[in-house]
PyMOL CGO cylinders between C-alpha atoms (Angstrom):
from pymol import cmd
from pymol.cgo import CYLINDER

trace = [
    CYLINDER, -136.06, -6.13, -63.77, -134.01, -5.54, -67.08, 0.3, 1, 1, 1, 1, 1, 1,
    CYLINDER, -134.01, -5.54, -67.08, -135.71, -3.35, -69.87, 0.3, 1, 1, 1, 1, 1, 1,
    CYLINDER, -135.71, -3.35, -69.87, -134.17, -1.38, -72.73, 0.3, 1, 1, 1, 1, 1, 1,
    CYLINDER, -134.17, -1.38, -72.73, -131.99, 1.28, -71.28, 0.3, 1, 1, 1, 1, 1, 1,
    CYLINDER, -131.99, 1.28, -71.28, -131.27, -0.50, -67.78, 0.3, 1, 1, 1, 1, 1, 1,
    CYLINDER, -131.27, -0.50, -67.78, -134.22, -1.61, -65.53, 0.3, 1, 1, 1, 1, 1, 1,
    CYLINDER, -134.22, -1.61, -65.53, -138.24, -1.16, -65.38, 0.3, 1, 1, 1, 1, 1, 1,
    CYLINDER, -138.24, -1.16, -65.38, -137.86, 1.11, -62.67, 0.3, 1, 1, 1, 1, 1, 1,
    CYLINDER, -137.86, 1.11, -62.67, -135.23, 3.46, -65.27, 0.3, 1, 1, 1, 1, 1, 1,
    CYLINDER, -135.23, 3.46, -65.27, -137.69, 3.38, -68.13, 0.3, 1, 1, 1, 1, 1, 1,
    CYLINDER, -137.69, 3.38, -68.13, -140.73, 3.80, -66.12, 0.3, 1, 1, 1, 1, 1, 1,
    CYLINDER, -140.73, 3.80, -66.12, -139.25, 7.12, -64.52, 0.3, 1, 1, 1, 1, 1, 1,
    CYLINDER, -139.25, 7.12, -64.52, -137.86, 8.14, -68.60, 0.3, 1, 1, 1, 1, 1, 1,
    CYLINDER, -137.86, 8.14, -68.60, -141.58, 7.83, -69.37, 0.3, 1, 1, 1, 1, 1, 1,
    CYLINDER, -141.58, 7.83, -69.37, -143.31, 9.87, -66.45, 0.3, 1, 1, 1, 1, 1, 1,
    CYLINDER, -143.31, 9.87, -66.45, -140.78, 12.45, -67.03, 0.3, 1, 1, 1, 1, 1, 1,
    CYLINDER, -140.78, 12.45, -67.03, -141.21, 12.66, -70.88, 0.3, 1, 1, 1, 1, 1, 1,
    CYLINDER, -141.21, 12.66, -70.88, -144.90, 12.53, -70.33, 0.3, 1, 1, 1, 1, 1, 1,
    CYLINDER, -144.90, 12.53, -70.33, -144.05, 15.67, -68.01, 0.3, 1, 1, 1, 1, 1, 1,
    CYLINDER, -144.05, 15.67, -68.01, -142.24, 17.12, -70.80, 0.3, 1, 1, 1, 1, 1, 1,
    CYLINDER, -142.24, 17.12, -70.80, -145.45, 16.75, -73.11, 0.3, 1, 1, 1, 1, 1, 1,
    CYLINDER, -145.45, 16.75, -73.11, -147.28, 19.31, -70.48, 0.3, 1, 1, 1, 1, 1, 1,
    CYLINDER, -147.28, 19.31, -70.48, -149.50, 16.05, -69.82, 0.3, 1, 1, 1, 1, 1, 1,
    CYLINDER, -149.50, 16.05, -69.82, -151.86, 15.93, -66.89, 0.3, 1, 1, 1, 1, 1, 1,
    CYLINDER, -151.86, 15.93, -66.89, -150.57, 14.70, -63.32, 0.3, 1, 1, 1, 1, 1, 1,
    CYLINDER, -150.57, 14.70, -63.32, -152.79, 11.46, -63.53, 0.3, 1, 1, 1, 1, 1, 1,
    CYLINDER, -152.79, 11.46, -63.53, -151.68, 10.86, -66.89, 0.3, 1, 1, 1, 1, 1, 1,
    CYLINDER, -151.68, 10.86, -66.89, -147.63, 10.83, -65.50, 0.3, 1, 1, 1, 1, 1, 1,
    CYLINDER, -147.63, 10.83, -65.50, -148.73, 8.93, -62.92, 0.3, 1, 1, 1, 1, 1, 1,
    CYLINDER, -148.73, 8.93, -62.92, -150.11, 6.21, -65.36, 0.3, 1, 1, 1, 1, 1, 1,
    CYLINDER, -150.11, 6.21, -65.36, -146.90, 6.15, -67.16, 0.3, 1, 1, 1, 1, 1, 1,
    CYLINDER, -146.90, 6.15, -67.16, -144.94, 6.10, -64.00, 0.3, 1, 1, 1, 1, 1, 1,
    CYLINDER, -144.94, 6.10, -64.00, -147.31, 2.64, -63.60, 0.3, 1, 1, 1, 1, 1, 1,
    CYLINDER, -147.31, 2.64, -63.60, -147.97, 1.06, -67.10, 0.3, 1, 1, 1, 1, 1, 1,
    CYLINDER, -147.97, 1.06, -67.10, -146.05, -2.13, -66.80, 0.3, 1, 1, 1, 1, 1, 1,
    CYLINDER, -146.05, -2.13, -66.80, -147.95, -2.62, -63.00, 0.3, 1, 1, 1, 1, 1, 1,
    CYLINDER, -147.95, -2.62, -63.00, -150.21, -5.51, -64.58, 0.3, 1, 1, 1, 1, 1, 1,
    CYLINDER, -150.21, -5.51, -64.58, -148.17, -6.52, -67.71, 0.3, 1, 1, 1, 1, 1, 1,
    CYLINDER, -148.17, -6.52, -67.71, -148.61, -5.41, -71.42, 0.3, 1, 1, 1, 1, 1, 1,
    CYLINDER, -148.61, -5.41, -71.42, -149.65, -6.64, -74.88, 0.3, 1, 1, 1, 1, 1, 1,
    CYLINDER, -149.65, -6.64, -74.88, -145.57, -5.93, -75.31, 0.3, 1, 1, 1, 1, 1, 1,
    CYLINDER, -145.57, -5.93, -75.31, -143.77, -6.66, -72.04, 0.3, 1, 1, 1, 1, 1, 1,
    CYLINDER, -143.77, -6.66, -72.04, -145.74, -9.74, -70.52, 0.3, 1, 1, 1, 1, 1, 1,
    CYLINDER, -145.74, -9.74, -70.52, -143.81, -9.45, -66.82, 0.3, 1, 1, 1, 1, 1, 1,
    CYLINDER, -143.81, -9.45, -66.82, -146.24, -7.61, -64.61, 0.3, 1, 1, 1, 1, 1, 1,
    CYLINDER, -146.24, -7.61, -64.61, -145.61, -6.18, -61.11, 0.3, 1, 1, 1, 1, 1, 1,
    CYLINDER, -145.61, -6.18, -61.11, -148.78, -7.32, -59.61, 0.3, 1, 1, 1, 1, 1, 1,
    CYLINDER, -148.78, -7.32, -59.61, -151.97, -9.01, -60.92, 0.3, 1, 1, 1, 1, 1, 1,
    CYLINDER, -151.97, -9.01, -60.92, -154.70, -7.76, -62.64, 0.3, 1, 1, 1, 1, 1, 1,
    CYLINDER, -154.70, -7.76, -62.64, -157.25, -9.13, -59.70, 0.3, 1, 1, 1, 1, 1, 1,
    CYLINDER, -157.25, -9.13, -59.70, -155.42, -6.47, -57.55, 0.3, 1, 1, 1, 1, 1, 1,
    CYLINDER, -155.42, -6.47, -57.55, -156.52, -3.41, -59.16, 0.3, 1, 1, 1, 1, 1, 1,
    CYLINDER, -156.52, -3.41, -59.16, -157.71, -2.09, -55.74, 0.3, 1, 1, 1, 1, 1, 1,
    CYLINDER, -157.71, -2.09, -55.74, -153.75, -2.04, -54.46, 0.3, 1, 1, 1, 1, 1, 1,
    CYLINDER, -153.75, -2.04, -54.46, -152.67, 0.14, -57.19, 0.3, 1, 1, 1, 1, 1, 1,
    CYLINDER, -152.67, 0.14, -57.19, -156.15, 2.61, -56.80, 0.3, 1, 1, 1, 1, 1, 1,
    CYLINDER, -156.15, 2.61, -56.80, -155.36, 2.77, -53.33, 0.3, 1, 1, 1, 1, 1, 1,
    CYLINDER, -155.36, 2.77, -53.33, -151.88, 4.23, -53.86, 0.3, 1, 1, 1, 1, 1, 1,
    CYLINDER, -151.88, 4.23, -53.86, -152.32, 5.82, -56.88, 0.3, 1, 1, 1, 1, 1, 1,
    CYLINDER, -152.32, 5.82, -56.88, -156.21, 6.99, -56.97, 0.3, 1, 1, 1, 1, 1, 1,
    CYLINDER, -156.21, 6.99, -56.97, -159.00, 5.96, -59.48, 0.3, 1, 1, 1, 1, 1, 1,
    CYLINDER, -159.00, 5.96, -59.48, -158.24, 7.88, -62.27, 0.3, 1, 1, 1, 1, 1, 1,
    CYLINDER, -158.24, 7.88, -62.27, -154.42, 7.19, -62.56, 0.3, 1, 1, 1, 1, 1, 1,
    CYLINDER, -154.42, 7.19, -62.56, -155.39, 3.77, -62.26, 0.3, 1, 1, 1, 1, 1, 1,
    CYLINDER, -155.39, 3.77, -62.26, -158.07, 3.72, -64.69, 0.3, 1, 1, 1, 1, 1, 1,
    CYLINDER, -158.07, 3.72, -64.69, -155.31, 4.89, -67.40, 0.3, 1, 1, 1, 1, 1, 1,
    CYLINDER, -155.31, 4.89, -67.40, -153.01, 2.10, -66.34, 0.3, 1, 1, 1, 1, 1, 1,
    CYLINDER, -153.01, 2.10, -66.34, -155.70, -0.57, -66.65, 0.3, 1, 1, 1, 1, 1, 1,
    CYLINDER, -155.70, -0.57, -66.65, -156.71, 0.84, -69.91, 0.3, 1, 1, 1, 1, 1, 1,
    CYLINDER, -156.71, 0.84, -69.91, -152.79, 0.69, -71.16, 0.3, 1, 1, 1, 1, 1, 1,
    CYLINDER, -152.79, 0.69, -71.16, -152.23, -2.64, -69.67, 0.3, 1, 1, 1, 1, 1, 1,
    CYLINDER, -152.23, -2.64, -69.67, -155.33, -3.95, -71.20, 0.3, 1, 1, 1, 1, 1, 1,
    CYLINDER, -155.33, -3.95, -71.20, -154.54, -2.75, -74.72, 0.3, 1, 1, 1, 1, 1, 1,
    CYLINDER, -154.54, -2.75, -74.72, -154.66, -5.72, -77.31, 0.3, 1, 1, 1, 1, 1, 1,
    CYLINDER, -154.66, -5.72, -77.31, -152.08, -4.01, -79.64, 0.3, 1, 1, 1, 1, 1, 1,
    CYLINDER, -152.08, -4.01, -79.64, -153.00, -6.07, -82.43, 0.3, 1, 1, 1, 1, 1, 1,
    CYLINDER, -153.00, -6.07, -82.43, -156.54, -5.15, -82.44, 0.3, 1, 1, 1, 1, 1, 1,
    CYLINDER, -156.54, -5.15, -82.44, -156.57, -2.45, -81.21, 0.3, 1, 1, 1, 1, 1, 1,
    CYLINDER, -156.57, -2.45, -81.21, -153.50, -0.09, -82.81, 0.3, 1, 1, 1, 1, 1, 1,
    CYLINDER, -153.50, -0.09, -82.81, -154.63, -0.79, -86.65, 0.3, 1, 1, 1, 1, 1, 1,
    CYLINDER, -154.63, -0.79, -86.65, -158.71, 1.09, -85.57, 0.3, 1, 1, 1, 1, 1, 1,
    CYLINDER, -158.71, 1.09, -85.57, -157.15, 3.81, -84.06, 0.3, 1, 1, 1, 1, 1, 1,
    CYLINDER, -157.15, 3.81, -84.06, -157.10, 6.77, -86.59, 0.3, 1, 1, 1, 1, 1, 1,
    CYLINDER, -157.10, 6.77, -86.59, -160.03, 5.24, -88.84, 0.3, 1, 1, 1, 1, 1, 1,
    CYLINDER, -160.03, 5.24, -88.84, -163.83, 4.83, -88.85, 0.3, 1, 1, 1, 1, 1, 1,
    CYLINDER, -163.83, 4.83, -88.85, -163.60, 0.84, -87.24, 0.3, 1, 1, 1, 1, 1, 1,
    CYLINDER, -163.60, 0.84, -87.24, -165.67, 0.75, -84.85, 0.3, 1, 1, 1, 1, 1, 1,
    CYLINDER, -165.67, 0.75, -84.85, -165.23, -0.14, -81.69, 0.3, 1, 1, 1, 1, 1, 1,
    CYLINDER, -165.23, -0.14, -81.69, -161.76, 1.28, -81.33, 0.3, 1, 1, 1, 1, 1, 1,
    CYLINDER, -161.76, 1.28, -81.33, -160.47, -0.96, -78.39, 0.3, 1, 1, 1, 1, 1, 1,
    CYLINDER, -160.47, -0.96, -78.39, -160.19, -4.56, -77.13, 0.3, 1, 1, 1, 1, 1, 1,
    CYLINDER, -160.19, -4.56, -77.13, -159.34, -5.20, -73.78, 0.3, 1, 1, 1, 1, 1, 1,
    CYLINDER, -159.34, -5.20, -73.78, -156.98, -8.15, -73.83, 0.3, 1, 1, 1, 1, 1, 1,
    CYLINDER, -156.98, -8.15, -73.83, -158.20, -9.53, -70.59, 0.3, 1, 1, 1, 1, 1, 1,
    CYLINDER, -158.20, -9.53, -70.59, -161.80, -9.80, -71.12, 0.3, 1, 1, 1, 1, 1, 1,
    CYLINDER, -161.80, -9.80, -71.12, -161.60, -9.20, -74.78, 0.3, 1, 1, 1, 1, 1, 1,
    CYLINDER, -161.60, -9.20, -74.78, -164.10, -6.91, -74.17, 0.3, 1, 1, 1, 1, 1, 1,
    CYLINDER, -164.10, -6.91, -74.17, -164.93, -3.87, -77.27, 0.3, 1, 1, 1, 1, 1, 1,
    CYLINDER, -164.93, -3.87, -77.27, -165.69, -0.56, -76.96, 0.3, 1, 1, 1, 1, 1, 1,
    CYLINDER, -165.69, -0.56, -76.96, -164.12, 3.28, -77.86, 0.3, 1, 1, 1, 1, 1, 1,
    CYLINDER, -164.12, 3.28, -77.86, -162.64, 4.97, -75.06, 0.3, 1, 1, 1, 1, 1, 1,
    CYLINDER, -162.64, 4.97, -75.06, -163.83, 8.28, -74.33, 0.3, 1, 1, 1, 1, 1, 1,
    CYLINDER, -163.83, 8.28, -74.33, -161.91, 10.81, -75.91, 0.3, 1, 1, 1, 1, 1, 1,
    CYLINDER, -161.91, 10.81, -75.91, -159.99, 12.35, -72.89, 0.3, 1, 1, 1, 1, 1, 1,
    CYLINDER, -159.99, 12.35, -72.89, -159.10, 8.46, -71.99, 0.3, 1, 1, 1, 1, 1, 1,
    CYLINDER, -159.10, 8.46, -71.99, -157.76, 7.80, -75.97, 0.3, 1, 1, 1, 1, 1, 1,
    CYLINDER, -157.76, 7.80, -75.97, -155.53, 10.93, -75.58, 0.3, 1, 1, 1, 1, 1, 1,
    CYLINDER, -155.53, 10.93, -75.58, -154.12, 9.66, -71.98, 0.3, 1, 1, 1, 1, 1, 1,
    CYLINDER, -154.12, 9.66, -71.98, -153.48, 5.92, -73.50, 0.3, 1, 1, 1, 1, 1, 1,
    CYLINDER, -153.48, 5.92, -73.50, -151.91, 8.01, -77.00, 0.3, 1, 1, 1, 1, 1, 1,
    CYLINDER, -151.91, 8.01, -77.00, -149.91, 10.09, -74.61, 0.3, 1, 1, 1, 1, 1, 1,
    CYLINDER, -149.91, 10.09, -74.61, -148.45, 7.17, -72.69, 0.3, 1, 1, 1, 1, 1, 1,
    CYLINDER, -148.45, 7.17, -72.69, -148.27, 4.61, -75.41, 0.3, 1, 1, 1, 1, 1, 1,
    CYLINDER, -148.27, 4.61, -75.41, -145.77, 7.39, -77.41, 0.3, 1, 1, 1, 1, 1, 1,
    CYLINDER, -145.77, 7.39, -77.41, -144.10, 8.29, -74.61, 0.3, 1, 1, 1, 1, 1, 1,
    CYLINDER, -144.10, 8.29, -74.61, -143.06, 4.37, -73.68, 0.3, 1, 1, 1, 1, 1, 1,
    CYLINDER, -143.06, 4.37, -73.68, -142.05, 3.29, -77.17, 0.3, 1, 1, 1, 1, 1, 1,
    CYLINDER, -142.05, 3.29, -77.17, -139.93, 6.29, -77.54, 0.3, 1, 1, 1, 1, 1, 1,
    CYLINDER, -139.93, 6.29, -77.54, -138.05, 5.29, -74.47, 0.3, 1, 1, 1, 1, 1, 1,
    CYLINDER, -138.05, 5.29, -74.47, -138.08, 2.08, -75.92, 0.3, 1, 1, 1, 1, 1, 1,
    CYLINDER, -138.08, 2.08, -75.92, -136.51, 2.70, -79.15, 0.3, 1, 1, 1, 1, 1, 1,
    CYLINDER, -136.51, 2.70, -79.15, -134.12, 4.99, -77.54, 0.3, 1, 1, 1, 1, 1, 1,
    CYLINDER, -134.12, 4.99, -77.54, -132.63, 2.18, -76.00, 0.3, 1, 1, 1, 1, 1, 1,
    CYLINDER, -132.63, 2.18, -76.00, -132.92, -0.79, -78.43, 0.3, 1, 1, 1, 1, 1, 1,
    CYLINDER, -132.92, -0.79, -78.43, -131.92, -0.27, -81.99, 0.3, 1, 1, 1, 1, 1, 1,
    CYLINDER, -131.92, -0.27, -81.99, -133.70, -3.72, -82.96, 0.3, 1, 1, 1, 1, 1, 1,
    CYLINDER, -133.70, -3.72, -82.96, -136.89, -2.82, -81.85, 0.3, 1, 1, 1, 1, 1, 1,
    CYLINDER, -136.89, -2.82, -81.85, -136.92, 0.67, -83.37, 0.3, 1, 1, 1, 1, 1, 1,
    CYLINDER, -136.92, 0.67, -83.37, -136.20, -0.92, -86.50, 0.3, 1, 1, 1, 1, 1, 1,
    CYLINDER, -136.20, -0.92, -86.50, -138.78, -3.81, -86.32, 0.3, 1, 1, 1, 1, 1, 1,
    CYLINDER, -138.78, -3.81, -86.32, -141.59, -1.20, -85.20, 0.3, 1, 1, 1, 1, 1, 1,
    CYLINDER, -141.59, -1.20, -85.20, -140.68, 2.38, -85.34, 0.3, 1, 1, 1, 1, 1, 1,
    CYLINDER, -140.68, 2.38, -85.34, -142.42, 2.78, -88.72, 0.3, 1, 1, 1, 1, 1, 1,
    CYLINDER, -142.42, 2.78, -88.72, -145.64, 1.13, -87.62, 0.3, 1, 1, 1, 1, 1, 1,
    CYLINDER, -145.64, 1.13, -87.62, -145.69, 3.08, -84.83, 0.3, 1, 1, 1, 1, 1, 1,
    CYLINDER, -145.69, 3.08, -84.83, -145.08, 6.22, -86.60, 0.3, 1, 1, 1, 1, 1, 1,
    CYLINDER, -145.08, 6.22, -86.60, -148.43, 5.49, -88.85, 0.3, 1, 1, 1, 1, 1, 1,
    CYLINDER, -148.43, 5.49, -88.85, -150.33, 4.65, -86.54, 0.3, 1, 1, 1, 1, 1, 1,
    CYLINDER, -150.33, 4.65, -86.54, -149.56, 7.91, -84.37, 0.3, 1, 1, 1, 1, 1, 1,
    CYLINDER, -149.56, 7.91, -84.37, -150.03, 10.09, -87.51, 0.3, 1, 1, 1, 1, 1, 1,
    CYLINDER, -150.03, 10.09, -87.51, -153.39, 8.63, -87.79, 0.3, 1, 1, 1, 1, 1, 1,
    CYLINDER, -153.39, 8.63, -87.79, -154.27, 10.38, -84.65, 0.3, 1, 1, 1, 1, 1, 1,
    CYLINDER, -154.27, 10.38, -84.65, -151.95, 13.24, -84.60, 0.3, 1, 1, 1, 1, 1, 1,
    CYLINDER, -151.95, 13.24, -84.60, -154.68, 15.58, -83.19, 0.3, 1, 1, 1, 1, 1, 1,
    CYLINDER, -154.68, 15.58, -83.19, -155.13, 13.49, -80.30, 0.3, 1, 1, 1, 1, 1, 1,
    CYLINDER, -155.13, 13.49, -80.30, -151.37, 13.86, -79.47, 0.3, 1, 1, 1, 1, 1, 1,
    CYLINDER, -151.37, 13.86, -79.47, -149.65, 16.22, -76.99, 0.3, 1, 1, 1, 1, 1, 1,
    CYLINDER, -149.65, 16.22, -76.99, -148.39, 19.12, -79.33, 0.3, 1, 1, 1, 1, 1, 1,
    CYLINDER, -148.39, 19.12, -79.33, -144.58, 18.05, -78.44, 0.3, 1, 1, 1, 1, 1, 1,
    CYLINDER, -144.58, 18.05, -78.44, -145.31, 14.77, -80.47, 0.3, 1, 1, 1, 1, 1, 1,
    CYLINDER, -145.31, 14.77, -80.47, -147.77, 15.61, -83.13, 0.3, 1, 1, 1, 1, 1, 1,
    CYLINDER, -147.77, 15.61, -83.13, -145.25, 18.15, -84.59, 0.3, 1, 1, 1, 1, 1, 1,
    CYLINDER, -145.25, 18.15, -84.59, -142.70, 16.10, -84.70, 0.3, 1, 1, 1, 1, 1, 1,
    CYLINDER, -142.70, 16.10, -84.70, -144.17, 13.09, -86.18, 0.3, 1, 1, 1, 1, 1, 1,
]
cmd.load_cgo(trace, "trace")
């Protein structure tokens, strides 16, 4: 499947290994070796369907998937302007448009993963860095304690 810098499969490997990089937790690579399994609020082709969240557990475990559900579910525009500020809840899940705040050792995973794939991302496609780089950039500042140390210092 195409993506910025080649295929999927490319960028989903550039992420795991950058979230390596970061000193992130296994599950937490995992997830980002997965985010794109059911489709995102930014890349609508998924690998599989939501409905088959017990394929992916079974292959991955419970808590890797829990992080890729959680990334997959993310309804960006909702979601991204809360993070950072005292709107409450944080999070809506785009597929049951469901609210609520993550606990704090999820928000750092879906930080972690969400900075490591639009990195990638605007590594590989000037256009999109310059349409959402900057947004991106705010928003991450906003939770800059949240963020591996390799990011937040270089925000």
């Amino acid at each position: 499947m195409p993506h910025p810098g080649g295929t999927l499969l490319q960028h989903l490997i550039r992420v795991r290994e950058r979230l390596a990089e970061w000193g992130t937790d296994w599950d937490v690579q995992v997830a980002g070796l997965c985010h794109a399994a059911y489709g995102t609020d930014g890349f609508a082709p998924s690998l599989m369907d939501v409905a088959e969240r017990a394929v992916l557990l079974d292959v991955i475990g419970a808590r890797a998937e829990e992080l890729v559900y959680l990334y997959a579910s993310c309804d960006r525009g909702v979601t991204y302007p809360r993070l950072g500020t005292e709107r409450r809840p944080v999070f809506r899940d785009r597929f049951t448009r469901v609210e609520f705040d993550p606990g704090e050792g999820d928000l750092r995973a879906f930080l972690a993963v969400t900075a490591a794939n639009e990195f990638d991302v605007f590594e590989h496609n000037a256009e999109l860095r310059r349409q959402y780089e900057a947004g991106l950039v705010r928003m991450l500042r906003r939770v800059a304690g949240l963020l591996p140390r390799a990011v937040a210092t270089t925000l």
